[in-house]
Each structure stands twice: as structure tokens, then as C-alpha cells.
C-alpha positions as a printed Julia matrix, in Angstrom:
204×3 Matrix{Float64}:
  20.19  -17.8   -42.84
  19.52  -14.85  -40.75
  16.02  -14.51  -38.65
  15.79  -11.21  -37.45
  12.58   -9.9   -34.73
  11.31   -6.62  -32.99
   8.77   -6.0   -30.25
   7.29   -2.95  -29.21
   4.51   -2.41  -26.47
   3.13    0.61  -25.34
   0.44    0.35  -22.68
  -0.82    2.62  -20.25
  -3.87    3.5   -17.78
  -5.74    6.91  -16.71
  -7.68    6.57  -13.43
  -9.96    8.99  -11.51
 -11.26    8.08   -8.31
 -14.16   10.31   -7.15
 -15.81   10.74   -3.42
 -18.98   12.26   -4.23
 -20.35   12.08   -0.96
 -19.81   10.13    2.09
 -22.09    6.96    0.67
 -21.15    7.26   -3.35
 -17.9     7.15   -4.82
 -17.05    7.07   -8.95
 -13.89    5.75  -10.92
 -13.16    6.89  -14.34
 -10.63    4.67  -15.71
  -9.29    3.79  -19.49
  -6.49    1.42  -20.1
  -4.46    0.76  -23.56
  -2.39   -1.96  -24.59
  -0.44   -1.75  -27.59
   1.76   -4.31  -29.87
   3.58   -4.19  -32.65
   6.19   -7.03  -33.78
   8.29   -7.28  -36.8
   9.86  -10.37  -37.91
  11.94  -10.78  -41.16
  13.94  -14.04  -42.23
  16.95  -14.3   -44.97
  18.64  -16.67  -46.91
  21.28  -15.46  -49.1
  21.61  -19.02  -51.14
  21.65  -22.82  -50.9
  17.89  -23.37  -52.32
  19.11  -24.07  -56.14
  22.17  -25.96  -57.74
  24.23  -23.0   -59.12
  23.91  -24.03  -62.41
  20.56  -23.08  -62.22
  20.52  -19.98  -60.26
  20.07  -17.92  -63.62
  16.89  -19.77  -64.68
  15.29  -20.32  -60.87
  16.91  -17.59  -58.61
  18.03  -18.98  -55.77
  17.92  -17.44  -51.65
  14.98  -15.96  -50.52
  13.21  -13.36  -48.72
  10.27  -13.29  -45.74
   9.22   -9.69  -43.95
   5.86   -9.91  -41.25
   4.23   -7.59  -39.53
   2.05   -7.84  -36.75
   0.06   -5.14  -34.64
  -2.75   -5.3   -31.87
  -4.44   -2.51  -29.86
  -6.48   -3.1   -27.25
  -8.39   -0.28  -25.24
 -10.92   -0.84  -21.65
 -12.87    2.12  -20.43
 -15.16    1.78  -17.21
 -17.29    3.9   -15.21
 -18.05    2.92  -11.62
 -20.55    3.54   -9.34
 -20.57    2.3    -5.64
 -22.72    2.83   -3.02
 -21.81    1.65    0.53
 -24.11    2.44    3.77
 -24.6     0.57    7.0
 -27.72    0.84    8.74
 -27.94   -0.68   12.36
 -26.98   -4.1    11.67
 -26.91   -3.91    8.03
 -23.94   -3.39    5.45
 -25.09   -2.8     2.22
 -22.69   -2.33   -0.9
 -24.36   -1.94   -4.24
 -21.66   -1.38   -7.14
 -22.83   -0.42  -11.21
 -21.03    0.26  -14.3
 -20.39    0.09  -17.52
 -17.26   -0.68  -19.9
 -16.75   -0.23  -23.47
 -13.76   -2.37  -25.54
 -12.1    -2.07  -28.3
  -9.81   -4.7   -30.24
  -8.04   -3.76  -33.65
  -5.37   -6.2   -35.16
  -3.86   -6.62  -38.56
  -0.97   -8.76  -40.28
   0.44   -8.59  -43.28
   3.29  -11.22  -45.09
   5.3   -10.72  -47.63
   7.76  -13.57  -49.5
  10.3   -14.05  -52.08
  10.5   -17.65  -52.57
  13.31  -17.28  -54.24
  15.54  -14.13  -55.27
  16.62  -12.94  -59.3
  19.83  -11.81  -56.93
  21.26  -13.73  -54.1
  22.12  -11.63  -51.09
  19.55   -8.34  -52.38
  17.08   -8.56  -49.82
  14.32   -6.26  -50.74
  10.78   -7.58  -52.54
  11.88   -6.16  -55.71
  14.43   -8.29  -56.26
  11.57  -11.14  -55.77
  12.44  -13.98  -59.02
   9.46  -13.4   -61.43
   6.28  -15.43  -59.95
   8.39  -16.65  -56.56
   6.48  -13.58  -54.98
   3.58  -14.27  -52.33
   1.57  -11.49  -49.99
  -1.0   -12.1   -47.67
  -2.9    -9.66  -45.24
  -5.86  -10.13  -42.46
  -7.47   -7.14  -40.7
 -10.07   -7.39  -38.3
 -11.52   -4.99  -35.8
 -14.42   -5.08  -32.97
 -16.27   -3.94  -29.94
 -18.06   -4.5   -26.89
 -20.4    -2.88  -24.52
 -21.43   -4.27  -21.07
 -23.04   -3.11  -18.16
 -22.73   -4.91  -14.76
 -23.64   -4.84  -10.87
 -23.19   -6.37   -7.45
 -25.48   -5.65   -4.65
 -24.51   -7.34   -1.29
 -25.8    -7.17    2.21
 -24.53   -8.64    5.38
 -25.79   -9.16    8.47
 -24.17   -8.36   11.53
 -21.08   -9.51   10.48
 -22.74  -13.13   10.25
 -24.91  -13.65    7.1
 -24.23  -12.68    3.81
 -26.21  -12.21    0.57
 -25.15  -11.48   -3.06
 -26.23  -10.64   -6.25
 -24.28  -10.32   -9.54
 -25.04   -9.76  -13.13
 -23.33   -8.49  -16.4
 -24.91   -8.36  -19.85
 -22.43   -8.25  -22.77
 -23.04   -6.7   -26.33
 -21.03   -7.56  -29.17
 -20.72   -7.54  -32.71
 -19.86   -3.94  -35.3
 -23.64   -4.28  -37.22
 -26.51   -4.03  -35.37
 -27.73   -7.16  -37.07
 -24.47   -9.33  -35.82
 -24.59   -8.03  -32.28
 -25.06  -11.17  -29.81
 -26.05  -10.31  -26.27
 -24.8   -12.8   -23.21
 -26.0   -12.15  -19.89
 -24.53  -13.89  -16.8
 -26.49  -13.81  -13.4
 -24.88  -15.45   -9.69
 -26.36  -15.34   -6.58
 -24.14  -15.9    -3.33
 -24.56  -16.49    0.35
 -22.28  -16.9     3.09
 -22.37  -17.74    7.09
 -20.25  -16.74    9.31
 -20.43  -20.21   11.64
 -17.91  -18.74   14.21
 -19.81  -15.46   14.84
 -22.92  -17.3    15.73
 -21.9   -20.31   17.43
 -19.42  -21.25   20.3
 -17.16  -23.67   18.78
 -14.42  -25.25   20.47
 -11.04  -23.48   20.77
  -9.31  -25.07   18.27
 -11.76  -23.59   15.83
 -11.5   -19.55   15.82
 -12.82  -18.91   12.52
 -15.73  -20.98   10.39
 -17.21  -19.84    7.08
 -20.12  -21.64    5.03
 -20.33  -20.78    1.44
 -23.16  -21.04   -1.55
 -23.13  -20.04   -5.01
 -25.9   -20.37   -7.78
């Protein structure tokens, strides 16, 4: 028996980062991820009793094939700006998937000759194929605002909406909403010297 397997993967990313002025700044970015594996598995003989390798065949024959692209594109806004004793960052953007993956299988149960691997020597009615594509997309927008407080009190905000689904009558939105604060103990109150840093967190 011989099992026999491949692997390729080809990925890569494309990133633009963008100062448009001293308070905005963009990113263009698009990532890929590509797969491909091929596995194939031989047995020469051993599956029949020789006297009946003329009537059955005997050996056999198994060749899969797997691939799987993935792609990520985003566009980024951010906007950070401090204002006496205010830092505000506010951050937007949107990102668009894709997924395509297929598989195919074919097998010789048994062979009409042992040791000919190929899927026309599969023994009349020993051969088996199966296949399975499938393919989708998403869309999403999302955003963070946050403001702090001279370095002491924090506030956040966070949402994201997906879209997904090929037909407009399959697409299911999900929309996921946080809200954070934090306070920075040890930059409002005196605490004893063992204690040089203090942070109080909340999340909704």
C-alpha cells in the first residue's frame, strides 16, 4: 500500500497606510490565503483470493483533491484628536470576504489490472466519484469611538453589523454592540506605595 500527499499554500497581503491629515489616517489592505492538497492512496493487491482476481479484480485505487481560497479586504478610517483634557479616537470601516472551496473523490474499489493505477483501469461497477463545491460572502461594517479623560476615565463604544448569504433572500444580518469603561484608580487616588498602578474595568 502506498499513501501518497501534497500541500500547497499561497497567501499573501497588500497594505496601504494613508496620513491624510494630521487627525485622519486610512489603510487599504487585502489579504489571500490559498490551499490546495492532493492525496492519492494505492494498493497493488491482497483484496481478492487469486483465483478470483479475473472475475472480481483485485487492488485498488483512491485520488482526492482539495482546494480553499480565502480573500479579506478592509478600509479604515481613524480619527484621533485631543482637546484639553480629552482624547478622542473614533475608528470606521468596512470589510468584504470571500470563501470558495471544492473537493472532489475519485475510487477504484477494486482494479481489472493489479498494479495500473489510473481510473480507467477501474473493475466494471467498483468505480465511485463524489464532488462538493460551495462558495460565499460577507460584508460588514464596524466602529469604535473612545474617549478618555485625563488619562483617568475611559469610555467605549463598539459595534459591527455582518451581512451574509449569495441571494438577497438568504442574506442574515448579525449585529454585535459593547460598551466599555475603565478607571484609572492610581491616577486619581494616593494609594500606598506598594500599589503604583490600579485599573477598574466594565464591559456591557
Amino acid at each position: 500500500m502506498i499513501n501518497q500527499f501534497g500541500r500547497d499554500n499561497t497567501f499573501g497581503k497588500l497594505q496601504i497606510d494613508w496620513q491624510l491629515s494630521k487627525d485622519f489616517a486610512l489603510i487599504l489592505r487585502s489579504g489571500m490565503d490559498n490551499v490546495k492538497e492532493n492525496y492519492e492512496f494505492r494498493q497493488s493487491f491482497g483484496k481478492q483470493r487469486l483465483s478470483n482476481r479475473g472475475v472480481s479484480g483485485d487492488g485498488s485505487f483512491t485520488t482526492n483533491s482539495n482546494s480553499n481560497l480565502i480573500i479579506n479586504s478592509d478600509a479604515i478610517l481613524s480619527y484621533n484628536k485631543s482637546l484639553s483634557n480629552f482624547d478622542i479616537t473614533v475608528v470606521g470601516g468596512v470589510n468584504y470576504g470571500y470563501n470558495n472551496s471544492n473537493t472532489y473523490a475519485v475510487s477504484a474499489g477494486t482494479l481489472s489490472v493489479p498494479n495500473l493505477f489510473t481510473i480507467a483501469n477501474a473493475f466494471p461497477g467498483r468505480l465511485t466519484a463524489n464532488y462538493d463545491w460551495a462558495a460565499g460572502h460577507s460584508t460588514s461594517v464596524y466602529g469604535t469611538a473612545d474617549i478618555g479623560w485625563n488619562k483617568q476615565v475611559y469610555v467605549g463604544v463598539t459595534g459591527r453589523n455582518d451581512w451574509k448569504g449569495n441571494l438577497d433572500e438568504e442574506k442574515i444580518s448579525y449585529f454585535y454592540p459593547s460598551v466599555s469603561a475603565a478607571w484609572v484608580v492610581s491616577e486619581t487616588v494616593n494609594l500606598p506605595q506598594m500599589i503604583d498602578f490600579l485599573k477598574r474595568h466594565l464591559h456591557i
